[in-house]
N, C-alpha and C positions, 0 to 999 in steps of 0.2 A: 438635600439629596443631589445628587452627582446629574450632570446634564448628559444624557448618551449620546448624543447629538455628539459632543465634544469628545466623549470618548471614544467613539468612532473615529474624531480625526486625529486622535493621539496615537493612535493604533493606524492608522493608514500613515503617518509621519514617519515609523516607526518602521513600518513595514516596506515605504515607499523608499525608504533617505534623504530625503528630500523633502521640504514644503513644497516647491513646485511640482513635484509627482504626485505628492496624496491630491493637490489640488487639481491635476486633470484627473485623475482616478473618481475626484467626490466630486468631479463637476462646479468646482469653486475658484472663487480666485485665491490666490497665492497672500494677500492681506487677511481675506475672511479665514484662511487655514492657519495663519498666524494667531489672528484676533481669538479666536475657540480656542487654541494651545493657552494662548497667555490668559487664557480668563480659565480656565481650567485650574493654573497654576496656583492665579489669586484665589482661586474658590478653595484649591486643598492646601494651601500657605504653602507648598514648597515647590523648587523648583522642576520640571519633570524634563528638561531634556537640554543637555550641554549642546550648545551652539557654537558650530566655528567647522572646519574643516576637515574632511571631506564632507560632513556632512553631521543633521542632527543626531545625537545619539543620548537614549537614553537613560536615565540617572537611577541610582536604585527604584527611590519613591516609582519614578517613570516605569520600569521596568515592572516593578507590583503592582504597579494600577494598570497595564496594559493585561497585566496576566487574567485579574479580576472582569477585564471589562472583555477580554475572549468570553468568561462564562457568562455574565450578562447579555451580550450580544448575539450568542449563540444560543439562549433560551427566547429573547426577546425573538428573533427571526423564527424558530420552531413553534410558537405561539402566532406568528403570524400566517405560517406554512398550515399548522392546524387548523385557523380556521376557516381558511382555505379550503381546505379538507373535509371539514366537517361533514360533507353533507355527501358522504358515501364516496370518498375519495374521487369528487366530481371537480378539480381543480388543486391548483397547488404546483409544486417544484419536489423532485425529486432530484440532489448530487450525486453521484458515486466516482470511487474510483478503485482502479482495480490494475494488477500485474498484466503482463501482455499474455502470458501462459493461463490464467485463470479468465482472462478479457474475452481468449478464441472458444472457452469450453463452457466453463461454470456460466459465467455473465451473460453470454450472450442468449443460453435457453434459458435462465430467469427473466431474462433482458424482453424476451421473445412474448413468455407469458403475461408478464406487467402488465405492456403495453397494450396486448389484448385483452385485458380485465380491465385497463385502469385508462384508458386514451387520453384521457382528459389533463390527465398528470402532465406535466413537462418534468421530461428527464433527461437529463445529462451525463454522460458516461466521459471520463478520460480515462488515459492511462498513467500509471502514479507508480512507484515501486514504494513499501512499508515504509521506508526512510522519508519520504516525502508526505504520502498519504496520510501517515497516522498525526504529523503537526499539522497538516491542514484542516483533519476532520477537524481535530480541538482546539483549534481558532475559527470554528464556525462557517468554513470553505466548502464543507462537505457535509454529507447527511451518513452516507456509509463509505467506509474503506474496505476491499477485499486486500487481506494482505498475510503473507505466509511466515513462519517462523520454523524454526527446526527445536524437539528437545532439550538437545543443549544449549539452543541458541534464541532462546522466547523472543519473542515478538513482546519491544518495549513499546507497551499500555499504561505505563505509570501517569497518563493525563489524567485530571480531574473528570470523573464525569462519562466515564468511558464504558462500553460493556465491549467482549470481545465472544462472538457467538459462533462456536464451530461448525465447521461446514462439510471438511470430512479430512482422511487422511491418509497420503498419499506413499507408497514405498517408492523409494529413490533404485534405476538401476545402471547398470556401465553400461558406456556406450565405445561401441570398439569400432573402427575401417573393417569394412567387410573380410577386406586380407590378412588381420591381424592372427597371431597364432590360434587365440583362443574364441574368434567369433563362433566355430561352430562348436563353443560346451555348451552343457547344460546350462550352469552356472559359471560364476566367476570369485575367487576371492580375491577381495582388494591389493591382498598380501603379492600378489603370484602379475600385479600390474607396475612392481616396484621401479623394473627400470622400464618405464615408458613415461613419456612427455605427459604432463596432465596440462587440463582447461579446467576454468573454472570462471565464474562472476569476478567482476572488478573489486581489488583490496581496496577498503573495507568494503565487506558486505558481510551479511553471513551465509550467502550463496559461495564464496570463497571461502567463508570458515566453513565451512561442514565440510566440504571438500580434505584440505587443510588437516582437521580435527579424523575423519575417518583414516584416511593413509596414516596418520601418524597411530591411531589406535592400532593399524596393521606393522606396526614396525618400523614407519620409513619417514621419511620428508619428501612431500612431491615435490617435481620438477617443474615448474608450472611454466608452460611455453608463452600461450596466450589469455587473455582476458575478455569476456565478453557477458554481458548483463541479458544478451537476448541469445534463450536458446538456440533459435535459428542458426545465430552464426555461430555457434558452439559445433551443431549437429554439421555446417559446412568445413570446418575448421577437422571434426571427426573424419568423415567424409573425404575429404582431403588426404588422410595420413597423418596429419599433424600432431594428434594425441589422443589421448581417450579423454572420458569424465562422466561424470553420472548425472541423471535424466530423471524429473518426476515424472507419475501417469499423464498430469497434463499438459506436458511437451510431444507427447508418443499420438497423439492426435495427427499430427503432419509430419514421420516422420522420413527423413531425406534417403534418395537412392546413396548406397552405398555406406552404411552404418546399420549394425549391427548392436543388436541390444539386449541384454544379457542379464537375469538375475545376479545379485550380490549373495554369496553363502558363508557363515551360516547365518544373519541376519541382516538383512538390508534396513539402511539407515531411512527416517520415516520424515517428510514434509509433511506440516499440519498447516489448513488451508481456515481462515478466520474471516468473519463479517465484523468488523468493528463500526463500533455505533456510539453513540448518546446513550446516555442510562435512560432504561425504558420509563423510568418514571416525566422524563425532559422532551423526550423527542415526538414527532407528528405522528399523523395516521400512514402519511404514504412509507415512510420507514419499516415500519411495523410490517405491510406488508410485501415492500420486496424482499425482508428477512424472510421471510415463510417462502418467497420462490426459492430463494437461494439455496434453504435449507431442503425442500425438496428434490432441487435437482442434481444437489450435493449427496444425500443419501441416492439419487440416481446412477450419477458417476462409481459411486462405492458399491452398487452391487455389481455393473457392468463392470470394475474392476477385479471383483471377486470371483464373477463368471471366466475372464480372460484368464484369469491365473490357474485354477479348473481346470482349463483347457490346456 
């Protein structure tokens, strides 16, 4: 049977570029990090990572045995979180990570109840965008990912191991400078914003594809002035005069003097909002239930946005 011990430092090698960086990461010297690779190597007969410059890199064999030893690794630590846990979620770790737009709304009131039900837990929150979050949850970084996907544009969960549990779903709207012709309609079609400057998310994303993908469904190819991953400076960039672009519900929580925000007709394009996890069969206790905040303060969002719109 395979030493995890070592597969740990083939994966921290791996991860680091270095033997000298997995070796401050694991706390070891820079021999002992050597010594565990090459006894690794002789244990599976082959070689698992080409030496020389700029750095280790590893070989197929390497590259399949790191993949295998994510799911290992990531079960073995959920088994240790468990039982931790066990005893009425009185102890343990909880990771997450989540978008800045979902961080200030969705996370923070499930954030809010955990901790109240659960104090004893340690939890950790960053902030990750989908591109980042969803490799890390499946290299065992993370316990949950909140992370968004558009219809045409799925949020890729093809890791091993994965559940992806929804949370709710959000209608996308234009956001225009107060001065623009059409801030005060009812609505807006996409079509009738052809010559004006667009924003959007930094290429690639698919916060830039849906952008992208919609105006061209209206006829056109936007203009795309600026680039920017954080609504904020999208809604200052708007704000500004600089262009328009479109806005989920959970950006419209802080929105900035001087923008103007406007249904899309006759159908606005839809952000679907995801808790990505460990397949329930693998994962801990404390996972399990900050799923159940999330999801109820997800269906919370989605009536108070149902109410808005009413209105």
């Amino acid at each position: 049977m395979l030493d995890v011990r070592r597969l740990r430092v083939l994966r921290e090698v791996a991860k680091q570029g270095s033997f000298s960086a997995a070796a401050d990461t694991l706390y070891l010297s820079q021999s002992a990090v050597s010594q565990h690779v090459a006894a690794l190597e002789r244990e599976v007969g082959m070689r698992l990572l080409e030496r020389g410059r700029p750095g280790p890199k590893l070989t197929d064999a390497g590259r399949s045995l790191v993949t295998h030893a994510d799911a290992v690794i990531c079960r073995l630590d959920e088994a240790e979180r468990d039982l931790a846990a066990i005893a009425g979620l009185e102890g343990g770790e909880l990771r997450l990570a989540s978008f800045p737009s979902a961080s200030a709304t969705l996370v923070t009131e499930a954030v809010a109840a955990f901790v109240e039900r659960y104090p004893k837990v340690a939890l950790t929150v960053v902030e990750a965008e989908p591109e980042e979050s969803l490799p890390m949850l499946a290299a065992g970084d993370l316990d949950i990912a909140i992370v968004f996907d558009y219809p045409d544009f799925p949020a890729d969960a093809d890791q091993a191991d994965l559940d992806l549990v929804p949370l709710l779903t959000e209608s996308m709207y234009v956001a225009l400078p107060e001065g623009h012709k059409l801030s005060g309609a009812e609505s807006v079609r996409i079509a009738d914003l052809a010559d004006d400057a667009w924003l959007c998310g930094v290429c690639p994303s698919s916060c830039s594809d849906v952008v992208k993908s919609v105006c061209r469904e209206a006829g056109f190819q936007p203009r795309i002035a600026f680039e920017s991953d954080d609504y904020n400076v999208l809604q200052g960039y708007v704000a500004a005069g600089l262009g328009v672009t479109l806005l989920p519900d959970l950006a419209l929580h802080a929105l900035r003097d001087g923008v103007a925000v406007r249904p899309v007709r006759p159908h606005a394009p839809q952000r679907r909002v995801w808790a990505a996890a460990r397949e329930a069969g693998v994962r801990s206790v404390a996972p399990d239930a900050m799923l159940e905040e999330l999801r109820q303060v997800g269906d919370g969002i989605t009536a108070r946005s149902e109410l808005r719109a009413v209105a």
